[in-house]
C-alpha positions in Angstrom: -24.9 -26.1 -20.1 -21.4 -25.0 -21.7 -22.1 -21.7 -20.8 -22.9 -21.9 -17.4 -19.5 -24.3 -17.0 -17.8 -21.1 -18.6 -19.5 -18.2 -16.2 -18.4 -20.9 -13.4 -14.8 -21.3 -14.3 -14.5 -17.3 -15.1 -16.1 -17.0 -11.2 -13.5 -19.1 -10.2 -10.2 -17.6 -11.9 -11.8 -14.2 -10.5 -11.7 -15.3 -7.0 -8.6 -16.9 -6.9 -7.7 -14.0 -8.1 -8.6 -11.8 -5.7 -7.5 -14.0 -3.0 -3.5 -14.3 -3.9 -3.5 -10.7 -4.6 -1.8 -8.3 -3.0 -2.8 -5.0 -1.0 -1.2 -2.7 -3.2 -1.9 0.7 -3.5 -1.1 4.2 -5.8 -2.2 7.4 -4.6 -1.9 9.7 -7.2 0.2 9.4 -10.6 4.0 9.0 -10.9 5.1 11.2 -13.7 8.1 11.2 -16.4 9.7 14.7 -13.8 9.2 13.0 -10.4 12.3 12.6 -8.1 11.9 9.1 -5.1 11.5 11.3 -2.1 11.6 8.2 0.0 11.6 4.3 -0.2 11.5 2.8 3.2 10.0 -0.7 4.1 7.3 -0.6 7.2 7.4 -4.0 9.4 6.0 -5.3 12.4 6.3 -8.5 13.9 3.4 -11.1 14.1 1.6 -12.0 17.5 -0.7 -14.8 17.8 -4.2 -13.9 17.8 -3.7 -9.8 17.5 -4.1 -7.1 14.7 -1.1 -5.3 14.6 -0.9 -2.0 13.5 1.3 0.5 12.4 1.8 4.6 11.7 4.3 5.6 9.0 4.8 9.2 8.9 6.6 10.6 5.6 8.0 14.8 6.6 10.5 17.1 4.7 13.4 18.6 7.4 12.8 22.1 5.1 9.3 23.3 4.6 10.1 26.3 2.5 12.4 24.2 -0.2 10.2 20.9 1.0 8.7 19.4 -2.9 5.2 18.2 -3.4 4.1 15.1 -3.2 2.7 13.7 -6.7 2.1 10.1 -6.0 2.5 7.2 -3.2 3.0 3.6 -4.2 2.5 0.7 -1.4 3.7 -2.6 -2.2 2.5 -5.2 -0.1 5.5 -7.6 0.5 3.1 -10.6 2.5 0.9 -11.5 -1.1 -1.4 -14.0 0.6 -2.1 -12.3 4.2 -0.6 -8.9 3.8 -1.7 -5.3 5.9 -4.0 -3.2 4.7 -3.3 0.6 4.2 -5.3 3.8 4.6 -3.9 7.5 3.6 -4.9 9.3 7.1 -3.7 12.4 6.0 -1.0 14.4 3.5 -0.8 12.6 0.0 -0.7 13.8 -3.4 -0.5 17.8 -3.7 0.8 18.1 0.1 4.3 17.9 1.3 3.6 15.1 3.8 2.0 12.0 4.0 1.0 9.5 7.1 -0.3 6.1 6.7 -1.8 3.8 8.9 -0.8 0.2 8.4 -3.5 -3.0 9.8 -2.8 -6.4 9.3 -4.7 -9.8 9.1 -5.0 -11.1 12.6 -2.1 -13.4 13.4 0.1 -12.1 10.7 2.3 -9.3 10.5 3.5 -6.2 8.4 6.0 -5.7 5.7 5.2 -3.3 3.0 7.0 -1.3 0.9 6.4 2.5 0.7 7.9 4.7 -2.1 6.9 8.4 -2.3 7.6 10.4 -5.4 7.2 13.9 -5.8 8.4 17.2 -8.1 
């Protein structure tokens, strides 16, 4: 019986857990050489009832000197009801980098985006 009391409460810290976490993300690996290309923080207001969504777009001004990107790190700012985020396209080994932004319907957007690169 004290074993299946134990598998119960690990279920449980594992779920709650889950649930208070964050959407964070890391594309790629940030290495001891890599220079912050970026840091900007992605919002949008909450509407009752509605997904919001949002496109963040990351481009050099100078392709020829432009660096590569060697890692992308999303910090969701909203822990318990936070947006989801999905690289569309660029990333790690390009020079640019878009991602779309969805939140939880009924709640809004604020995430943290930092881009590094060498």
């Amino acid at each position: 019986m004290n074993s299946v009391t134990l598998v119960g409460l690990v279920l449980c810290c594992l779920f709650v857990t889950s649930a208070y976490a964050g959407n964070d993300y890391l594309w790629g690996e940030i290495g001891p050489n890599d220079y912050q290309l970026a840091k900007d923080t992605v919002s949008k207001a909450f509407f009752l009832g509605l997904v919001q969504t949002k496109k963040y777009v990351f481009k050099q001004s100078n392709n020829l000197d432009a660096l590569t990107i060697t890692a992308i790190r999303v910090t969701d700012k909203k822990k318990n009801n936070g947006a989801t985020a999905v690289l569309t396209a660029g990333g790690p080994g390009s020079k640019g980098a878009t991602i779309q932004f969805t939140s939880q319907r009924g709640y809004g957007i604020k995430d943290l985006v930092e881009i590094w690169g060498r």
